[in-house]
KOLDRENLO-134392 format. One record per residue: x, y, z of N, C-alpha, C in turn. Coordinates in steps of 0.05 Angstrom, whole numbers, padded with zeros to 5 digits, always signed. Atoms other than C-alpha are relative to their C-alpha. Layout:
XYZXYZXYZ
...
This chain:
+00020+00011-00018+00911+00662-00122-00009-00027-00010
+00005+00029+00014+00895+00589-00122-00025-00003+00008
+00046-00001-00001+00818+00573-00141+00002-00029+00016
-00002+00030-00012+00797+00516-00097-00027-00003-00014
+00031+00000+00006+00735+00483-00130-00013-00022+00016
+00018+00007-00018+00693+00447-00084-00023-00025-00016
+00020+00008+00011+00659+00384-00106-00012-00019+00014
+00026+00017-00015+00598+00347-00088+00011-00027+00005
+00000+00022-00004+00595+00287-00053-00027-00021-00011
+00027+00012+00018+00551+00241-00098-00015-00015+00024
+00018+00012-00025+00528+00198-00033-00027+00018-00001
+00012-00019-00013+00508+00262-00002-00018+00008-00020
+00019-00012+00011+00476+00292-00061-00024-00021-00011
+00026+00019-00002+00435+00225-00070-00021-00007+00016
+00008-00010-00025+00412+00228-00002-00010+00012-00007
+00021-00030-00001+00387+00296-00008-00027-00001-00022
+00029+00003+00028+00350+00284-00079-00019-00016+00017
+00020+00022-00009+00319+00220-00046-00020+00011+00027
+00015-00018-00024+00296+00264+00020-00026+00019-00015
+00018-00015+00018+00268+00316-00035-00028-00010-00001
+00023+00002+00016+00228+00275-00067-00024-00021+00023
+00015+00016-00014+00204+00229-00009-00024+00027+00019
+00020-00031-00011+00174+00310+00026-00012+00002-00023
+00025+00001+00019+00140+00318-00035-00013-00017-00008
+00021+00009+00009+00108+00264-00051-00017-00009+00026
+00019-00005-00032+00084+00257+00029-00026+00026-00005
+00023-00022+00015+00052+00330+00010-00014+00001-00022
+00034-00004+00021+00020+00318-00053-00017-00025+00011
+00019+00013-00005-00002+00253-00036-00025-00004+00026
+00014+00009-00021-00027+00258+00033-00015+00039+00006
+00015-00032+00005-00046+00352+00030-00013-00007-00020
+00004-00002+00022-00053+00359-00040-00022-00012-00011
+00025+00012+00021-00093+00314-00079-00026-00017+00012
+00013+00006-00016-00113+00261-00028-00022+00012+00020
+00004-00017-00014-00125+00305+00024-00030+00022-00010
+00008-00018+00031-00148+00361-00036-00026-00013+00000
+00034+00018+00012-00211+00314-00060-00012+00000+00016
+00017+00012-00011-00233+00282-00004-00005+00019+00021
+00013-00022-00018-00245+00346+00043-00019+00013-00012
+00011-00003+00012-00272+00368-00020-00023-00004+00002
+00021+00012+00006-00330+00322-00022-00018+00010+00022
+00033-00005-00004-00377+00339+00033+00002+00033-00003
+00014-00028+00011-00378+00414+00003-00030-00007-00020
+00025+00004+00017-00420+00381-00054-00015-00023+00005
+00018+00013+00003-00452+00339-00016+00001-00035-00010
+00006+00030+00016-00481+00266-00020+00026-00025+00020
-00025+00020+00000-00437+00197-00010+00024-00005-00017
-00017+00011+00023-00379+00167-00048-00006-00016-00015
+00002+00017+00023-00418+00121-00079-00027+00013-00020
+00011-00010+00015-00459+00173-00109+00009+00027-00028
+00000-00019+00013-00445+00235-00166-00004+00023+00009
-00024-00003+00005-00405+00278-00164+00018-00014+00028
-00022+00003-00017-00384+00255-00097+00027-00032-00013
-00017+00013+00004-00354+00196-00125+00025+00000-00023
-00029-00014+00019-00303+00221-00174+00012+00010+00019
-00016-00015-00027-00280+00268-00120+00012-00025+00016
-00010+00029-00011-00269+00196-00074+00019-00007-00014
-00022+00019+00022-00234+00164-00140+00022+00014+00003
-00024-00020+00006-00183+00219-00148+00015+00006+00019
-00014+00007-00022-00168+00229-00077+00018-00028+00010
-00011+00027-00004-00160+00150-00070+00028-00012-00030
-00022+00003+00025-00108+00159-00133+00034+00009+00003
-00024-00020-00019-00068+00211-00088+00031-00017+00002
-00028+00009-00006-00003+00164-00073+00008-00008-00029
-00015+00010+00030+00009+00141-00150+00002+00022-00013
-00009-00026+00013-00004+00213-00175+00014+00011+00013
-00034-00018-00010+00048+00237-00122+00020-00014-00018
-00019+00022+00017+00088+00184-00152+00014+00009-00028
-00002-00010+00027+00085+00206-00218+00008+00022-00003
-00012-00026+00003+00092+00273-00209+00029+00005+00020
-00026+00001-00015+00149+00266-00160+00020-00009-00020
-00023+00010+00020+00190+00226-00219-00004+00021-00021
-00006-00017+00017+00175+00280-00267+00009+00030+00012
-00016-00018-00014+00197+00336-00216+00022-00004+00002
-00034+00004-00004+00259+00308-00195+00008-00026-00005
-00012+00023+00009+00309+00258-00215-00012-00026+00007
+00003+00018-00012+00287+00196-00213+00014-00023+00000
-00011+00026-00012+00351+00155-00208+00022+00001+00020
-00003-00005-00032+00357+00171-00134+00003-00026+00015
+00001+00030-00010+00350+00093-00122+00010-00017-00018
+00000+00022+00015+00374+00033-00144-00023-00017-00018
+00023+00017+00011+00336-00006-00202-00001-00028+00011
+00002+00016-00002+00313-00071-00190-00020-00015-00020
+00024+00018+00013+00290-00133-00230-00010-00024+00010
+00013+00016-00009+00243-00168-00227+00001-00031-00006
-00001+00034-00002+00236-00247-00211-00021-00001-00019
+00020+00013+00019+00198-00286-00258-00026+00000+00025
+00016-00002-00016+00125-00281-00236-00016-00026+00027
+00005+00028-00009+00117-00355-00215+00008+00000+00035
-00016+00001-00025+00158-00339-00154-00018+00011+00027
+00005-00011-00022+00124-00282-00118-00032-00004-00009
+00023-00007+00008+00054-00290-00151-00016-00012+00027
-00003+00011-00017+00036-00340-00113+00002+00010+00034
-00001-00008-00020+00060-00318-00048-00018+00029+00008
+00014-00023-00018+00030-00250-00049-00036-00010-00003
+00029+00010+00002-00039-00279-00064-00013-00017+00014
+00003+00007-00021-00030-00320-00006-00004+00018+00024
-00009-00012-00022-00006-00275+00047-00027+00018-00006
+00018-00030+00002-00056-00216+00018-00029-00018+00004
+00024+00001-00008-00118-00263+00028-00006-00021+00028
-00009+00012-00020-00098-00307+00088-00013+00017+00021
+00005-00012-00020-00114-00258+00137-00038+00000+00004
+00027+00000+00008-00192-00249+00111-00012-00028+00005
+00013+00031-00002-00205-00323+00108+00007-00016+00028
-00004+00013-00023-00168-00342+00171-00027+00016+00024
+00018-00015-00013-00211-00288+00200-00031-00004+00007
+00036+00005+00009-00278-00304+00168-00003-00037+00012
+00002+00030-00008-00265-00388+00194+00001+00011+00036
+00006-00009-00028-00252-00358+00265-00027+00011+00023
+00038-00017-00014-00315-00311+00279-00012-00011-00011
+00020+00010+00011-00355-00337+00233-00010-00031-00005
+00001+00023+00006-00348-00411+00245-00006-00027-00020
-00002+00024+00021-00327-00436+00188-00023+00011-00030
+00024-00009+00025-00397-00403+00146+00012+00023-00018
-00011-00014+00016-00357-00375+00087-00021-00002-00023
+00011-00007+00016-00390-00356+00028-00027+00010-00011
+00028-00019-00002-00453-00328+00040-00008+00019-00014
-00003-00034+00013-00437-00256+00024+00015-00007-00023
-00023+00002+00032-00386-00273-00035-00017+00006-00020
+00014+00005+00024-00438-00289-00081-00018+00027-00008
+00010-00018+00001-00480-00230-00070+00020+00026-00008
-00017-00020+00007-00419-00183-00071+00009-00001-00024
-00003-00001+00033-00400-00205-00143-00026+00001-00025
+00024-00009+00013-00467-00206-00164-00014+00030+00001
+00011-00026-00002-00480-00134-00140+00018+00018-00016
-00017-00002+00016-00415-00117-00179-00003-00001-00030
+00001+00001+00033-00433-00130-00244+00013-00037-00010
-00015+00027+00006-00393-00200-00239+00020-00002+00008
-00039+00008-00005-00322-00226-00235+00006+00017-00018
-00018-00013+00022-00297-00188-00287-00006+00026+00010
-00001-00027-00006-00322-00123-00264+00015-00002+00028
-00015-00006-00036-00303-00137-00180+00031-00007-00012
-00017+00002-00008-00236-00162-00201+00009+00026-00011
-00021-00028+00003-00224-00092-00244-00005+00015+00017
+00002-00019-00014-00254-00055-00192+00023-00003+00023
-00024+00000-00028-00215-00084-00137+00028+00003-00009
-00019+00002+00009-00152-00086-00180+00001+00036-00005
-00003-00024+00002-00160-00012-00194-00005+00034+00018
+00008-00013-00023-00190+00017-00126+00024-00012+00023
-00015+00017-00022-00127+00008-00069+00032-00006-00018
-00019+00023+00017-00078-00040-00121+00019+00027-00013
-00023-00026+00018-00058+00015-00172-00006+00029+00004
+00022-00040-00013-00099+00079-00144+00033+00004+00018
-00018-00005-00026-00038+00067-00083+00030-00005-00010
-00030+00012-00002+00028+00024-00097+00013+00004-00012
-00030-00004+00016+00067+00053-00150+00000+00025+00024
-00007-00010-00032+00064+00102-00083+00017+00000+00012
-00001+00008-00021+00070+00073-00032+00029-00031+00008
-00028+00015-00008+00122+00015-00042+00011-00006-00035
-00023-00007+00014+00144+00036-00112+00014+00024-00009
-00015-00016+00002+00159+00103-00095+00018+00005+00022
-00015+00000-00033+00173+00108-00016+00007-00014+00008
-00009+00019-00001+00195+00049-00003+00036-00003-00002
-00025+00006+00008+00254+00039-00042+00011+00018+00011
-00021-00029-00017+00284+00110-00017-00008-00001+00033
-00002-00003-00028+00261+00097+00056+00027-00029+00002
-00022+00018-00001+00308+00030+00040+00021+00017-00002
-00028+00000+00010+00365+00066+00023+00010+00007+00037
-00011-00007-00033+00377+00091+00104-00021-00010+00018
+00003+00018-00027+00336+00049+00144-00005-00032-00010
-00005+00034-00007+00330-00029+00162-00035-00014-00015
+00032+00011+00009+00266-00072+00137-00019+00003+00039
+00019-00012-00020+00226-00062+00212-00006+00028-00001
+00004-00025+00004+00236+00016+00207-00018+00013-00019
+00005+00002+00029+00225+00018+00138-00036-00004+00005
+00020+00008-00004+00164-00015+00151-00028+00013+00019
+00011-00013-00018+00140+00025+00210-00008+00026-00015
+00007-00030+00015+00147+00097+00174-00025-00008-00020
+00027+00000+00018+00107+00072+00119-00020-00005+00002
+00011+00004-00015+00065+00031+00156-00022+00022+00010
+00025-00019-00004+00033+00088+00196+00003+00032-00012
+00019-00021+00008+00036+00142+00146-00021-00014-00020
+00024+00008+00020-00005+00096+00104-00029+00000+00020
+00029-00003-00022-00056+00094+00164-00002+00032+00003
+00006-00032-00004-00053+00171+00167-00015+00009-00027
+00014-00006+00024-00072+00173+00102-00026-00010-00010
+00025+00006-00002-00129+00136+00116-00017+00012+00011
+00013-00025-00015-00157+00183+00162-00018+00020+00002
+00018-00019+00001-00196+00231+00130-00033-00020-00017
+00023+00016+00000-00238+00171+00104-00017-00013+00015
+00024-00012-00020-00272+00168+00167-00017+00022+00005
+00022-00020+00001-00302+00230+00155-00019-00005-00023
+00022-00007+00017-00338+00214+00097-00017-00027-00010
+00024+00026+00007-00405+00177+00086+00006-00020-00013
+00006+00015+00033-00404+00114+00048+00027-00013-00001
-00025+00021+00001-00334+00086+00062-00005-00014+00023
+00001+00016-00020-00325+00030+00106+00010+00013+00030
-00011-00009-00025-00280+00070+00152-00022+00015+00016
+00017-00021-00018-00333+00120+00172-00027-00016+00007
+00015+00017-00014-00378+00059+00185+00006-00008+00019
-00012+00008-00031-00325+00035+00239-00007+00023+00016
+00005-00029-00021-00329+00104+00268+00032+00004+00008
-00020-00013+00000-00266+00143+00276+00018-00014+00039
-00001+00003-00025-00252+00140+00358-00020-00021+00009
+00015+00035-00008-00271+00055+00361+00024-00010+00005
-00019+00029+00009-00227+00003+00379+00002-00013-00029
+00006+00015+00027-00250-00030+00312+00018+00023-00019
-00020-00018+00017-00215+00029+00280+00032+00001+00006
-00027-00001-00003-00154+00031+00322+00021-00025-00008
-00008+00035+00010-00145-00049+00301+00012+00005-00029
+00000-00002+00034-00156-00030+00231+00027+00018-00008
-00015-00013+00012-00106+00030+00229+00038-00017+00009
-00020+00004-00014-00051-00008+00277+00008-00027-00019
-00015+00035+00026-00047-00077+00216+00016+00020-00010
-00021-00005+00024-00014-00031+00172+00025+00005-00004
-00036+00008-00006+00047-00031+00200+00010-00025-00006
-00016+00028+00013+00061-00105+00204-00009-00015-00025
+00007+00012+00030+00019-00112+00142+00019+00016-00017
-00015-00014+00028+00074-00062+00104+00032-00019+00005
-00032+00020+00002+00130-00120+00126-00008-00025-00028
+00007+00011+00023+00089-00164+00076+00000+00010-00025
-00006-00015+00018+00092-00118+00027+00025+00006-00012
-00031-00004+00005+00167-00108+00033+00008-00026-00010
-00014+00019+00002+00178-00185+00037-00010-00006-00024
-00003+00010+00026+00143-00199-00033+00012+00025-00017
-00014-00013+00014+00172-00135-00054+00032+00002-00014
-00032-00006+00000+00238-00138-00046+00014-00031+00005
-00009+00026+00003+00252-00203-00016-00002-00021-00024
+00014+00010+00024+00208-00239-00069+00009+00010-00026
-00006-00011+00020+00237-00196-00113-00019+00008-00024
+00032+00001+00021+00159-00185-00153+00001+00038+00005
+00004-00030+00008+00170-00107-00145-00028+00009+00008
+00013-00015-00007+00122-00061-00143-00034-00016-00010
+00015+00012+00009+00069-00108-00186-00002-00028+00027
+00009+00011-00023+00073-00156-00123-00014+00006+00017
+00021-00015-00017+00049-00106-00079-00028+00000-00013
+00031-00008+00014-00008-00087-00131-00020-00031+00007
+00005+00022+00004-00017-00166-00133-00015-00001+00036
+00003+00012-00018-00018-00178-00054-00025+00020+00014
+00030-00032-00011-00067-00111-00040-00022-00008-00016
+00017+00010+00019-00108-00136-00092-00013-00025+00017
-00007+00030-00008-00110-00207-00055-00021+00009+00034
+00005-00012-00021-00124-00168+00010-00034+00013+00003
+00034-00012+00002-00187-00119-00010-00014-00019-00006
+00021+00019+00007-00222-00171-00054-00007-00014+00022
+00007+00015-00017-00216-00222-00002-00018+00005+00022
+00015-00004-00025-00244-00186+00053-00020+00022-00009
+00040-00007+00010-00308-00154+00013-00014-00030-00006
+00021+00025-00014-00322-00225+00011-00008-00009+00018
+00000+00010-00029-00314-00247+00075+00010+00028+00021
+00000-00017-00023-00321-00182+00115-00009-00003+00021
-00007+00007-00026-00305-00181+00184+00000+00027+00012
+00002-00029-00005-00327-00107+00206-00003+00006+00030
-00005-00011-00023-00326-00122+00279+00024-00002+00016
-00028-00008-00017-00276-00117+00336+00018-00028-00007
-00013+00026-00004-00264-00194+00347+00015-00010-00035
-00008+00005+00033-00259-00198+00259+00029+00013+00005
-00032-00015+00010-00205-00142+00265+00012-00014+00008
-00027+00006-00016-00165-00170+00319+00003-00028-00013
-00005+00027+00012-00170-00240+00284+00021+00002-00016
-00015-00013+00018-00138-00206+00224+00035+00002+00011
-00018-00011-00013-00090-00171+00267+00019-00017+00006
-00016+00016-00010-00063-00227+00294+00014-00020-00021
-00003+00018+00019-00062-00270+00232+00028+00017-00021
-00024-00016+00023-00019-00216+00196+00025+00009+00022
-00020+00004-00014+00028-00211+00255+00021-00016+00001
-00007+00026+00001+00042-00283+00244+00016+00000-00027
-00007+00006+00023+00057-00276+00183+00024+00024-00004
-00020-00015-00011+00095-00219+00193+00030-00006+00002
-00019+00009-00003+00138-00251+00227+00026-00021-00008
-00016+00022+00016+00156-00313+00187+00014+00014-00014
-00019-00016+00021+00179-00259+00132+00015+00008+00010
-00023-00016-00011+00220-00231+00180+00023-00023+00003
-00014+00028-00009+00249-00297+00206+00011-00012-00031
-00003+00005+00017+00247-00320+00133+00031+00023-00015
-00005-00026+00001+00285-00252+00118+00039-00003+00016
-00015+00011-00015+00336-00266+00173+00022-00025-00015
-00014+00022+00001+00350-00332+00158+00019-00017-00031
-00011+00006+00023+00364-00331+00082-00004+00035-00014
-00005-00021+00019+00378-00262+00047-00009-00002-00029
+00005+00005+00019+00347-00239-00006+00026+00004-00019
-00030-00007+00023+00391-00244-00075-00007+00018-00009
+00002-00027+00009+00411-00186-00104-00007+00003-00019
+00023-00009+00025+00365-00159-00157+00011+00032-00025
-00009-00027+00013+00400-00090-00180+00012+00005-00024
-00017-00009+00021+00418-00057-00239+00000+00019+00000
+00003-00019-00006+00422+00000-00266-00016+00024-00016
+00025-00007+00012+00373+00010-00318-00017-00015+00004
+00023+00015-00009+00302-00005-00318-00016+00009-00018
+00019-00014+00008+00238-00002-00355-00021+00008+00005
+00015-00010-00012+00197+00008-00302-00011+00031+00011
+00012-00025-00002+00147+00067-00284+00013+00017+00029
-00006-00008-00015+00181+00072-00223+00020-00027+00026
-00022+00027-00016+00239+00028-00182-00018-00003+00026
+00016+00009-00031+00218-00016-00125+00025-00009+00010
-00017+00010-00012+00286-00036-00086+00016+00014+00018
-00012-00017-00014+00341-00011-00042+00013-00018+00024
């Protein structure tokens, strides 16, 4: 009798790992932990910017980097191509543009031009610069993006296009926003859940996750671009918040624009190829 042995197709079984791990870290990050905490919180009560509720907040808002983490120690994590990174000079720059552009074009539109009013008060209520930039650098920046576009990301690259790509992540990152309308003390549940001003807010994050991709990947700044251009993004607009309709859609429109250039940019010159096949990073950003 002749044995036939039957062997794997490595594609296929890269595929499948990369599917794996992209369902689990959807479930821990967006059930599990996210999810987990922040339904948690009004059992005991209070705001998020009070004790205990705000630990519960922190930990929930940590949800997409601890999927992250625990998704690379569950299963393989070289399901994706590595990628290195550009010297920082390149994308620094750009994401620090693009991530506060939207806030300031916003805040010169509605607010005619009267910028800095609130700034001063918001870093002084902070503790200073040094505390707002670690807070904002560590609430959003790294709480989310080794996540969000240095875990899903790269594996939503490997089978779809940069718009697609963009879209999936896009609005599950707005789904994952979601349950922070329910709870006191975040900005979302000051818009109010069922507002226009909310549907503005959840409908950027789509064409804001093409900026994300283009200093990610195009830019080649990895997953520390993203941290960089989210970073760029929150700070900017707790200075210059813009919490009503006409602010959002200002936004909206300003990051559409921009959007688009990366796309067109994107288009019209290819990024160069970045890949290897080791890395010393916590987690690959490419694809």
């Amino acid at each position: 009798m002749t044995r036939v042995t039957m062997q794997k197709n490595p594609a296929s079984t890269r595929r499948a790992a990369t599917l794996r791990g992209q369902l689990l870290f959807f479930a821990l990050a967006c059930a599990v932990i996210s999810g987990g905490f922040w339904m948690a919180l009004p059992l005991v009560g209070g705001a998020v910017t009070t004790s205990p509720g705000i630990w519960l907040y922190s930990l929930g808002a940590c949800g997409p980097s601890l999927a992250a983490l625990l998704a690379v120690l569950l299963l393989s994590r070289g399901d994706v191509p590595r990628r290195r990174i550009r010297r920082p000079w390149v994308w620094v720059p750009a994401a620090l543009v693009l991530g506060a552009l939207p806030a300031v074009v916003s805040a010169v539109i509605v607010s005619g031009g009267r910028l800095g009013a609130h700034a001063g008060e918001t870093i002084t209520s902070m503790g200073g610069l040094l505390p707002f930039i670690a807070i904002f650098l560590l609430t959003g920046p790294i709480a989310e993006e080794f996540g969000w576009r240095g875990y899903v990301q790269p594996r939503l690259r490997m089978r779809l296009g940069v718009l697609p790509t963009a879209a999936v992540l896009g609005a599950t990152w707005a789904v994952w926003h979601l349950p922070l309308f329910l709870l006191a003390g975040t900005g979302q549940h000051a818009m109010g859940l069922f507002t226009p001003r909310a549907g503005v807010y959840l409908l950027t994050m789509v064409p804001l996750s093409v900026l994300f991709l283009f200093v990610s990947e195009w830019l080649s700044g990895g997953v520390w671009a993203a941290i960089v251009l989210h970073f760029a993004g929150n700070a900017t607009g707790a200075l210059l918040p813009q919490a009503n309709l006409a602010g959002g859609l200002a936004q909206l429109g300003v990051v559409v624009a921009l959007a688009c250039g990366c796309l067109w940019a994107w288009r019209r010159i290819p990024p160069r190829s970045a890949t290897r096949s080791t890395d010393s990073h916590f987690v690959p950003v490419g694809g």
